[in-house]
C-alpha positions in Angstrom: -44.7 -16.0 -23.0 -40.8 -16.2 -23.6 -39.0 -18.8 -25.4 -38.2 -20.9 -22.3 -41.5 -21.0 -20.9 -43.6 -21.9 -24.2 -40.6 -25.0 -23.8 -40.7 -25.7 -20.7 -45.2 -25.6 -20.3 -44.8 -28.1 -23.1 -42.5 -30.0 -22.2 -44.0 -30.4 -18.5 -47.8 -31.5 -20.3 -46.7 -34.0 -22.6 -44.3 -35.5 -20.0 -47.2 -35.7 -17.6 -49.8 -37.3 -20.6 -46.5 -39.6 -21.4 -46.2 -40.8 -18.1 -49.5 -41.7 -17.5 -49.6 -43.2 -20.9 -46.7 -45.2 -20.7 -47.5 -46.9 -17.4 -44.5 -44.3 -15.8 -42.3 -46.0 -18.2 -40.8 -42.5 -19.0 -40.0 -40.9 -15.6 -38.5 -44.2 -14.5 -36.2 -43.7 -18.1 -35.7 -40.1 -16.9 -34.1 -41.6 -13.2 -31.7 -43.6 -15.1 -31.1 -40.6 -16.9 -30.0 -38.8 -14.1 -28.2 -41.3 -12.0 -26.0 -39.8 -9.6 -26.6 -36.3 -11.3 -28.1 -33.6 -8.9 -31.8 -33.4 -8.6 -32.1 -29.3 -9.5 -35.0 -28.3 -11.2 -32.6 -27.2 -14.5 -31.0 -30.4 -14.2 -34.2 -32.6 -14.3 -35.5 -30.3 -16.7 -33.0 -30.7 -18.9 -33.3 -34.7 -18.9 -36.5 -34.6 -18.9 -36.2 -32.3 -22.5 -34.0 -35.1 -23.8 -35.9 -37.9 -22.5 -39.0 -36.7 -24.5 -36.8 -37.2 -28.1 -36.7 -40.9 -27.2 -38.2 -43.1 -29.8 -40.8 -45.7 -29.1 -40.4 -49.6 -31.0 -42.4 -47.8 -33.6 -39.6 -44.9 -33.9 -42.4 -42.1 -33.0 -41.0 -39.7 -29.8 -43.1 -39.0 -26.5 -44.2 -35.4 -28.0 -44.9 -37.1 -31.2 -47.4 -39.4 -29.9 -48.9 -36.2 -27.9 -49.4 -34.3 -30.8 -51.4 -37.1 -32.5 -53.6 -37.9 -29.8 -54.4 -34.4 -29.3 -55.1 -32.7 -32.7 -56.9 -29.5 -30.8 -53.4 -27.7 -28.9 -52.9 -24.3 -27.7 -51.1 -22.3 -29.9 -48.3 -22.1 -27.5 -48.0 -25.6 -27.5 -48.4 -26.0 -31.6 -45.5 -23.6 -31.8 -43.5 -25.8 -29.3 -44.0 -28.9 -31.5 -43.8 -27.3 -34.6 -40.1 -26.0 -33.3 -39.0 -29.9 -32.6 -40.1 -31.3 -35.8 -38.0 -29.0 -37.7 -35.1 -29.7 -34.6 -31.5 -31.1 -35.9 -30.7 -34.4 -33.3 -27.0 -35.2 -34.2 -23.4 -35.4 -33.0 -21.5 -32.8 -32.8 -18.3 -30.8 -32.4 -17.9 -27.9 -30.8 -16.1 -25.2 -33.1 -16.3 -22.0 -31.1 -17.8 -20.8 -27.8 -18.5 -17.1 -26.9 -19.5 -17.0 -23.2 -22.7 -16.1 -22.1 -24.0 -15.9 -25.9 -23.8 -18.8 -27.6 -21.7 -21.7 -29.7 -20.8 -22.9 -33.1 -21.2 -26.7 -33.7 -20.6 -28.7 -36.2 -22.7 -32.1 -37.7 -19.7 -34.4 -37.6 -22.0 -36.8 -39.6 -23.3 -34.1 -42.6 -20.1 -31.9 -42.2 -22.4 -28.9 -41.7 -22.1 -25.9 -39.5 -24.3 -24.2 -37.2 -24.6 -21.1 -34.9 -26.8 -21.6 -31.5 -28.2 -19.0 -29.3 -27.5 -20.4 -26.1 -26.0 -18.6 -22.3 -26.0 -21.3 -19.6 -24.6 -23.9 -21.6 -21.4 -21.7 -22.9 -19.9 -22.5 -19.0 -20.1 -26.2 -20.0 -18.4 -26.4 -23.3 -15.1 -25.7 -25.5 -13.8 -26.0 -28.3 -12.8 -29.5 -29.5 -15.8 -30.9 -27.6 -17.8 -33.5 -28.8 -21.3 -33.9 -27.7 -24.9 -35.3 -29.0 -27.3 -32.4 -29.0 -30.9 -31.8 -30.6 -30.8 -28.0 -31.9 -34.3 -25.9 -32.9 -35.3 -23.2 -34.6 -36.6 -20.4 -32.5 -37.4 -17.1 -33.9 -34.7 -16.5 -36.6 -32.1 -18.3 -34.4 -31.4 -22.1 -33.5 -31.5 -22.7 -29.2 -30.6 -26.0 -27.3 -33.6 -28.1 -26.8 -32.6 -30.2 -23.7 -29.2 -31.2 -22.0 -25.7 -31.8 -23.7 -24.5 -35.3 -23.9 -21.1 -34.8 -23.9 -18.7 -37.4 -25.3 -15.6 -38.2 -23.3 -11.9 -38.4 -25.8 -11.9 -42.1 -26.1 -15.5 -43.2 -26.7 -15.3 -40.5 -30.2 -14.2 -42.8 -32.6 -16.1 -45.9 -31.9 -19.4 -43.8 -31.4 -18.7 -42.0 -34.7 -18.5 -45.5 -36.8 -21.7 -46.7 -34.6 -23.5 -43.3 -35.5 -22.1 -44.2 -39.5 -23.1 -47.8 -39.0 -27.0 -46.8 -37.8 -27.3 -44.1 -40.7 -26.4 -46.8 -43.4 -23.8 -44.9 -45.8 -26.3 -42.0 -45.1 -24.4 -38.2 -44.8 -27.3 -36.2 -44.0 -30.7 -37.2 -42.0 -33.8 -35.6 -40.8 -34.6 -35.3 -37.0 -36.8 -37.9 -36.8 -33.9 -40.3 -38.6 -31.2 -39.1 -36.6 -33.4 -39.9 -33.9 -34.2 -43.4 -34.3 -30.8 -44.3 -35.5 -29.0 -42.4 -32.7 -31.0 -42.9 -29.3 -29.4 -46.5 -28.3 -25.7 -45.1 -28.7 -26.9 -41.8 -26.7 -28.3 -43.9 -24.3 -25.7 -46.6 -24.2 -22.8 -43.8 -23.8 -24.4 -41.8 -21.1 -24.7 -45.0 -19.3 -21.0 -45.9 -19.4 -20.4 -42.5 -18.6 -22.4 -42.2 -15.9 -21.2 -45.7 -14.6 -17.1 -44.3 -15.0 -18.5 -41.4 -12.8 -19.5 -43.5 -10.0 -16.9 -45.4 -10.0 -14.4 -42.4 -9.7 -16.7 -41.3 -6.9 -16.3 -44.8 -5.0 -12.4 -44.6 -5.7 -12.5 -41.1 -4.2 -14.0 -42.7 -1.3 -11.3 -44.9 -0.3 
């Protein structure tokens, strides 16, 4: 089973467990995710990826809680898992882009550098951008692990001093930090951003 698919089959269980679980607390997150954005399968697949980072009031993720309530996983799935514990959630900037192969990012928080296997999303990005991101390892390499939340100019600065703020004089975090002390400003921004998109759309309109 490729890369992709050992993601993607786990990603699809422990969003269906999570769902149930959660009273469908999760795919009605994932809808305000989305918004306006098109319904594709990559699309919803990729919001569904981030959506499963999210930390409950106790700070423990959607695939976190799976893993607990089910000690006894495929191997597939184990390896899955095992790949987001050791993932890298931060903010980043985007140092270099070669199409169609991958990117170079940097933590704008720990000052550190790293290169990420990655096609698709090369289309999407350039240099200078700023965007929160969970990276994992895969197989010698790092790989995006869900959508890009990309970070329009003028929101940088004040979500870099709420990211600062959150991490407490802290440089460098662990995922499941960076997690807990980022997810309300990644889902605060992509809810302004996605509000400025409508609104462009409704002055379009007229």
């Amino acid at each position: 089973m490729s890369t992709r698919s050992r993601f993607q089959s786990t990603r699809e269980a422990v969003f269906q467990w999570a769902a149930r679980a959660d009273g469908n607390t999760l795919r009605a997150g994932v809808d305000r995710f989305l918004g306006a954005l098109p319904r594709d399968a990559e699309t919803v697949g990729n919001a569904i990826a981030f959506a499963l980072q999210a930390p409950d009031a106790e700070g423990r993720a959607p695939w976190e809680r799976y893993a607990a309530a089910h000690p006894s996983l495929p191997r597939v799935q184990r390896d899955a898992l095992a790949a987001w514990a050791k993932g890298r959630f931060g903010l980043f900037e985007v140092r270099g882009v070669k199409r169609g192969v991958g990117f170079t990012l940097r933590d704008i928080v720990a000052d550190r550098v790293f290169d990420v296997r990655e096609k698709a999303a090369t289309d999407q990005l350039a240099e200078g951008d700023w965007l929160f991101a969970m990276i994992v390892p895969n197989e010698g390499a790092l790989e995006l692990e869900g959508t890009l939340g990309l970070l329009v100019e003028h929101a940088r600065e004040p979500v870099l001093a709420a990211v600062l703020a959150a991490y407490d004089g802290a440089r460098d975090v662990d995922a499941a930090v960076s997690r807990r002390a980022m997810w309300p400003l990644v889902e605060a921004t992509h809810a302004a951003m996605l509000a400025a998109d409508e609104g462009e759309g409704e002055g379009d309109e007229e």
